[in-house]
N, C-alpha and C positions, 0 to 999 in steps of 0.2 A: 756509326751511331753507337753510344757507349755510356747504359744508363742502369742503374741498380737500385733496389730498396727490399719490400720484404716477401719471399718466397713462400708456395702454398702448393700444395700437392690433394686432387681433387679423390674424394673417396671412391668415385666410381671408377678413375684412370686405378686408383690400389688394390681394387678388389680385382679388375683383369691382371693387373701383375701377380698378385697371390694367389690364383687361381691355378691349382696341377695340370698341372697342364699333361723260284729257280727256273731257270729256263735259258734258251737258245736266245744267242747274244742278237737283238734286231739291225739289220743294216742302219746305215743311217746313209743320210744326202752328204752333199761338199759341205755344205755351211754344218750339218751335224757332227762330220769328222773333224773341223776347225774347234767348233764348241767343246767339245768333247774332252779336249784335251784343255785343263784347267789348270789353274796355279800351280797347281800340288803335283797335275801330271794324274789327277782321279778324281773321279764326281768326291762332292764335299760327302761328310756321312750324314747317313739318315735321307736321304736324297731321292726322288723319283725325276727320269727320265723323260721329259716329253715334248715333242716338237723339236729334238735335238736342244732341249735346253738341259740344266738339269736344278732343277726346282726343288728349295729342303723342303721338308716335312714339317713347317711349325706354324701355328696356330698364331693367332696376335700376340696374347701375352709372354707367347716365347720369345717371338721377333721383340719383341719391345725389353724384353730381358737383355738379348742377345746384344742389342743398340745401346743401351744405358750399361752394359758391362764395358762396350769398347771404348767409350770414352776417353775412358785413362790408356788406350791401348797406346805404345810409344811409335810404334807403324802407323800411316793410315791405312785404315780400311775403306771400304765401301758396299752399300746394299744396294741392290737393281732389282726394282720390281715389276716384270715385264707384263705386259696386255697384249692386249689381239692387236692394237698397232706397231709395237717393238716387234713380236713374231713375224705379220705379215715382212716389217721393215727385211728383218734378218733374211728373208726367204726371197724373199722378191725383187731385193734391189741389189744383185751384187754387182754392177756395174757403177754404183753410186761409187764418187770419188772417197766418200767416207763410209763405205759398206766394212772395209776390213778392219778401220777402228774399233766401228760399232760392235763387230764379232769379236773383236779382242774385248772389249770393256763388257760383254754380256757373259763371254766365258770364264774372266777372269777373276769376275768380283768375288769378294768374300764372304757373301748372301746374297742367294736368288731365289725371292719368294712372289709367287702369285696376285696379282693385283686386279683376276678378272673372272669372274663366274663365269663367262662364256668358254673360259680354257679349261675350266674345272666343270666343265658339263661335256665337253668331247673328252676329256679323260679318262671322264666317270663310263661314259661310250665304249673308252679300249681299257674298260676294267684296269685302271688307274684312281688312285686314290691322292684330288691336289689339292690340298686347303689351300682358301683364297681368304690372304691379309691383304687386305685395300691399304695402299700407302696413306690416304687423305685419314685414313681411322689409325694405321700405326703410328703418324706426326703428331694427333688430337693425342693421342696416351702418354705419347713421349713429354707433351708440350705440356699435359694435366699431370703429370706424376712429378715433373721438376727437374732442375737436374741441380748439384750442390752449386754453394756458394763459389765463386770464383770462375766459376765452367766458363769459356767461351763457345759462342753459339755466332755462326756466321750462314748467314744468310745469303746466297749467292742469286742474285734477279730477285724480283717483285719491285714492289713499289715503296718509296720511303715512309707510308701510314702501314703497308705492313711490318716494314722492322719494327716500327712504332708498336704495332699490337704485339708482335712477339714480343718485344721488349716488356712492356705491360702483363705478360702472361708468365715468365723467365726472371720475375724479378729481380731474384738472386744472380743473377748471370750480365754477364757481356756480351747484348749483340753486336756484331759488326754486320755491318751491311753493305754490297759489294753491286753494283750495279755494271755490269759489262758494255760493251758498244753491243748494237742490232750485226745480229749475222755471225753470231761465236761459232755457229755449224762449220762457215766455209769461210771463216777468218784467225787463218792463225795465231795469229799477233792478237786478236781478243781471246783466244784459247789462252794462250800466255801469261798475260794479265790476268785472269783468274788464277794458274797455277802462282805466280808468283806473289797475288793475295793471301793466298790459304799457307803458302812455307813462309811468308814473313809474317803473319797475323798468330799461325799455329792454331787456330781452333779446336775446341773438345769435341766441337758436334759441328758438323756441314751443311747444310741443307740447298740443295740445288734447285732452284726454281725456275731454270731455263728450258726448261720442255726436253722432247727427246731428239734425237741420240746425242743432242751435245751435251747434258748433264752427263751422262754415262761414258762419252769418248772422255770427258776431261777428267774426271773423275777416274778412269784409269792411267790419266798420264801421271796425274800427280800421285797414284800410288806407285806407280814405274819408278820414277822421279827416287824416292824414299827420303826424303829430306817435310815431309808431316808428319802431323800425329791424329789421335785422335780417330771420329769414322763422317762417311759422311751419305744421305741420305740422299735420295733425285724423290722429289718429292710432288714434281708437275704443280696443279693448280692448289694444292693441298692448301697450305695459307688461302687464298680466297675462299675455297670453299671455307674454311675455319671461322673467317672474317664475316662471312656474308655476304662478299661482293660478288661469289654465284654461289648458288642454291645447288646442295646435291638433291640427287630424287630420295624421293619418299623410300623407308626400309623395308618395303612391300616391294616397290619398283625392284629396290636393289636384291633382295632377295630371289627375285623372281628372273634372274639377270638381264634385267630392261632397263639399267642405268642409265647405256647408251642412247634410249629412245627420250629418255626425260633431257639429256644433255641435248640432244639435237632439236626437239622441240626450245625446250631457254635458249639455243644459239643457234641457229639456222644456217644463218649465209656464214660463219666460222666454220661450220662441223658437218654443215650437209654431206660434205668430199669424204671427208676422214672416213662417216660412218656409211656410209649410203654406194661408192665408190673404190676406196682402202680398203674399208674393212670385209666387207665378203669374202676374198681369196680365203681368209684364213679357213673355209670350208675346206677348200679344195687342198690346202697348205696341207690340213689334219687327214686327207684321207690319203693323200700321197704316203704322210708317214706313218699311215695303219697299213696299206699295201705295203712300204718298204720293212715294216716288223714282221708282215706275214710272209715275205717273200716274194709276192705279187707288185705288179708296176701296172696296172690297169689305169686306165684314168678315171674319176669319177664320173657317174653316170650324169 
């Protein structure tokens, strides 16, 4: 899909862009010594530690800086913004056929910033300090502030009315829209056809809307690969919510980090599992890795 006319950059996405934005090294688990070890061979700078992840330090309108800088970057890059179901993922399933992708594409990426109050309240717990940028609010800034004339914007999953609305909101730009076969998790040959989308299309901006861990495994093969450019974004339901075809909660709900309960009530029989089921461990996930910083292997009470 491949439509343009005239570009708009909203005042509220401008004023977040313009806006100013020692101790005893902790053990870590298997999957924490895998992480750990990142592109560079060292946490990115600016960086906090947690869950064996290693998560920057920056606020939305950095992240949104950071994104609209790469653009023009002649590498791909990529941003992964992980939640209490990418963690629990990372920690709990390493017998999954695709656990050790997933750990290469969460250690690897070239930003790994927060996407859940619930990680940023056990943080806050082990006297950690983790701003939470909601991806669904990074894509709204990116998608409000514009990107120049010419940019290509590819769209990987959603539905053909949403390239439509991106298209509508990007005016200045080229979406493509790239729709996958069902099952890219545990089908190679649809992994493929993604990456061989994005290196013959070349995109400025990515955006991945196939859920997790397959935005994030593919998203580091095609940076392996090094034949892109540009960066590219795993963005989950981001577009719907944007569109309106689901409803995020209230910014009371979200502040108060009960997003999760407004999503399971709008989706039940979808999210019952996820949240009610998946999501829990991650308790027990965070006290493992406050006993392994203290030293202690207790199990929680």
């Amino acid at each position: 899909m491949r439509r343009g006319c005239e570009g708009r950059r909203s005042d509220r996405a401008q004023d977040v862009l313009d806006r100013s934005a020692p101790g005893r090294a902790p053990a870590q688990s298997v999957v924490g010594q895998q992480l750990a070890v990142n592109a560079g061979g060292a946490p990115p700078p600016d960086s906090v530690e947690f869950l064996d992840l290693h998560f920057a330090r920056m606020e939305l309108d950095q992240a949104a800086r950071w994104v609209l800088a790469a653009l023009a970057a002649p590498r791909f890059k990529y941003v992964v913004t992980p939640n209490v179901d990418h963690v629990v993922r990372l920690h709990n399933n390493a017998g999954a056929p695709w656990h050790a992708a997933f750990v290469a594409a969460e250690r690897d990426a070239d930003l790994c910033i927060n996407d859940s109050r619930i990680l940023a309240k056990l943080a806050g717990l082990s006297g950690l300090s983790l701003p939470v940028v909601p991806g669904s609010d990074l894509t709204r800034i990116l998608i409000e502030a514009g990107v120049s004339s010419g940019t290509k914007v590819a769209l990987i999953g959603g539905r053909d009315t949403d390239a439509a609305w991106l298209q509508s909101q990007l005016t200045t730009a080229e979406v493509l829209h790239f729709e996958p076969p069902f099952g890219v998790l545990h089908d190679p040959d649809a992994q493929q056809s993604i990456v061989d989308f994005v290196e013959a299309e070349q995109p400025n901006l990515t955006l991945f809307a196939i859920g997790a861990p397959q935005s994030e495994i593919v998203a580091h093969q095609i940076r392996e690969r090094g034949k892109a450019r540009g960066v590219a974004l795993c963005i989950g339901a981001s577009i719907e919510f944007l569109t309106g075809a689901k409803r995020r909660a209230p910014r009371v709900m979200q502040r108060m980090g009960l997003e999760w309960a407004f999503r399971l009530l709008s989706e039940p029989r979808r999210l019952w599992r996820r949240y009610l089921i998946e999501g829990p461990p991650i308790f027990a996930i965070w006290w493992r890795w406050r006993g392994a910083r203290r030293g202690v292997t207790s199990p929680p009470p």
